[in-house]
NUKOL-673756 format. One record per residue (C-alpha): residue number from 0; chain; residue in one letter; x, y negated, z negated. Coordinates in Angstrom, 1 decimal, decimal comma. Layout:
! residues N
resi/chain/resn/px/py/pz
NUM/A/A/X/Y/Z $
...
END
This chain:
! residues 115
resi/chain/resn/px/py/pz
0/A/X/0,0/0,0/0,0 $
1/A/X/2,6/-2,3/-1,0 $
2/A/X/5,2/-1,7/2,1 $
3/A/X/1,7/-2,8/4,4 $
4/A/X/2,0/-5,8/2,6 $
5/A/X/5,0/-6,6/3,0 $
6/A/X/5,4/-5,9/6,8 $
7/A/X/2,2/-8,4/7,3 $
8/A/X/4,3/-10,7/5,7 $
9/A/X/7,2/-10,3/8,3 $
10/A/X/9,7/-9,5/5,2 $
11/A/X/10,6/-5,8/6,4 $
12/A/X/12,9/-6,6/9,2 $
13/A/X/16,1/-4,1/10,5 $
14/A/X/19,5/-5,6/10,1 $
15/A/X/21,8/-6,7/12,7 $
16/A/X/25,1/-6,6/13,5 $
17/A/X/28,1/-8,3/14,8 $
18/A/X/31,8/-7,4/15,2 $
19/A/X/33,7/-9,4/12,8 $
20/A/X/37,6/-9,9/12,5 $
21/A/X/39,7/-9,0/9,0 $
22/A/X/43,3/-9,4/8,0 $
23/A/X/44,2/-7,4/4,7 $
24/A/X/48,0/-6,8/3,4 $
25/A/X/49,1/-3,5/4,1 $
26/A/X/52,5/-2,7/2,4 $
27/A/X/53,5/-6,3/2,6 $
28/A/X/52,2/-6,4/6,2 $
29/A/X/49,2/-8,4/8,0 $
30/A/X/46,9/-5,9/9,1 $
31/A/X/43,8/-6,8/11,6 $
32/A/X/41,0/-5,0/11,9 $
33/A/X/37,4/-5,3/13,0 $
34/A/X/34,4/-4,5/11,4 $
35/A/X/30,8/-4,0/12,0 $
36/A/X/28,9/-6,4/9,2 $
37/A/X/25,2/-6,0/8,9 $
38/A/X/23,1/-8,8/8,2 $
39/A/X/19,2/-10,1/8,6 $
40/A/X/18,0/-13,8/9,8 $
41/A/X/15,4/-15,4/7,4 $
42/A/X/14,5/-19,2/8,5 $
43/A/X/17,1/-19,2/11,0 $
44/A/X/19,9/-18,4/8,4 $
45/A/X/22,1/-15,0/8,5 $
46/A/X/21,7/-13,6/5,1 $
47/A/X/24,4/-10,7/3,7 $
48/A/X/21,8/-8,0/3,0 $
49/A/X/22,4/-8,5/-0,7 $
50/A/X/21,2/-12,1/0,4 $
51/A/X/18,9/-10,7/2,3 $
52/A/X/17,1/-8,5/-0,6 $
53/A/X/17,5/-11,5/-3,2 $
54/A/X/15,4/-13,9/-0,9 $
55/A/X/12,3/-11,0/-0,7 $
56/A/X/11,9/-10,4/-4,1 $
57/A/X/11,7/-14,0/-5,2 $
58/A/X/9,1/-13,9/-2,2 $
59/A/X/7,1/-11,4/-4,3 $
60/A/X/7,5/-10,6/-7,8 $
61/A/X/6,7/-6,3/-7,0 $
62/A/X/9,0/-6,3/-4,1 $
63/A/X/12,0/-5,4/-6,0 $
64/A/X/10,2/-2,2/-7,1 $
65/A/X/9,0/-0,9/-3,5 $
66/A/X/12,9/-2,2/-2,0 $
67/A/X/14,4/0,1/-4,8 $
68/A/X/12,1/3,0/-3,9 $
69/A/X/12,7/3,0/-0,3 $
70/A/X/16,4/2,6/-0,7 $
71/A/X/16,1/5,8/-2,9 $
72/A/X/14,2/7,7/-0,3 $
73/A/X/16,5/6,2/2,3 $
74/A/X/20,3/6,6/1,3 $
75/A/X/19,4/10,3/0,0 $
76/A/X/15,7/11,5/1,1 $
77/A/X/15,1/10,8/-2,6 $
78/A/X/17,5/13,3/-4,1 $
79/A/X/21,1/13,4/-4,3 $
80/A/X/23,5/16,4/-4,3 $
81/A/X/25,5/17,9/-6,4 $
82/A/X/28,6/17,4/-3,9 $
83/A/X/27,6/13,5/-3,8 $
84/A/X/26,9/13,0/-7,9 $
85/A/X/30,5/14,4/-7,4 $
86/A/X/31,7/11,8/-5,1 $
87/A/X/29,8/9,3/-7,1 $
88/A/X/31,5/9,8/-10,4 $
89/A/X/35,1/9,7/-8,9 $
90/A/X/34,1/6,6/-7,6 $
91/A/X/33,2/4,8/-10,8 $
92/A/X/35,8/5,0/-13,5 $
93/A/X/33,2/4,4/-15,8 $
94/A/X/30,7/6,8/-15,1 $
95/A/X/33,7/9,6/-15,0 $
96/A/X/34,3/8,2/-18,5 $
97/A/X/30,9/8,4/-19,9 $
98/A/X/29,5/11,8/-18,2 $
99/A/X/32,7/13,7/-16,7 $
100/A/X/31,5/16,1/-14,1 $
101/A/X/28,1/16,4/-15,6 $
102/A/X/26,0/16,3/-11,8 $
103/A/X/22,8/16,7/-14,0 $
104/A/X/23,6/13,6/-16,0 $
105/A/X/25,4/11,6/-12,8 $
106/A/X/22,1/12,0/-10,7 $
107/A/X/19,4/10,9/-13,7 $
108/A/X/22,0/8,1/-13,7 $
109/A/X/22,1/7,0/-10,0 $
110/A/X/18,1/7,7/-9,8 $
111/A/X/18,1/5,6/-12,9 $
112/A/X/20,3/2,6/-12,8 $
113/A/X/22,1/3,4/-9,3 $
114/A/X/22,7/1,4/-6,1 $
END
């Protein structure tokens, strides 16, 4: 019901992208590389997709909720693996700290708090 809503409203939109140039120090060398960056258009403006989220759910006060759903059911169909709570704790020095290679506790955690 809500996601209806919200594509009346024109605030569901698919990102775009556009090549952009880096330079990061590699081994005390300048290294250039390109990069595919996502990013939506709201008023004319590019918007980071953090951006980009930020702006819609000051637009409406329940849109956080139905974004954070659908990025669940996006990234991982909803559920996440053992191999990727894995991959998630290595990641995140704290989380190793805290729950180790406990995939029970890591996904509660990501379904939780995660993102």
């Amino acid at each position: 019901m809500k996601s209806g809503l919200i594509e009346k409203r024109g605030w569901r939109q698919s990102p775009k992208y556009e090549t952009v140039e880096k330079t990061k120090l590699v081994n005390g060398v300048n290294v250039t590389y390109q990069i595919e960056e996502e990013y939506f258009m709201v008023n004319g403006e590019k918007k980071t997709g953090k951006e980009y989220f930020e702006w819609i759910s000051n637009q409406d006060p329940h849109r956080w909720q139905v974004y954070w759903q659908h990025i669940q059911d996006y990234r991982f169909g909803g559920k996440m693996t053992t191999e990727m709570a894995k991959c998630y704790s290595n990641r995140y020095p704290d989380l190793k700290a805290a729950f180790g290679m406990n995939t029970d506790a890591l996904k509660n955690h990501w379904k939780n708090h995660g993102m």
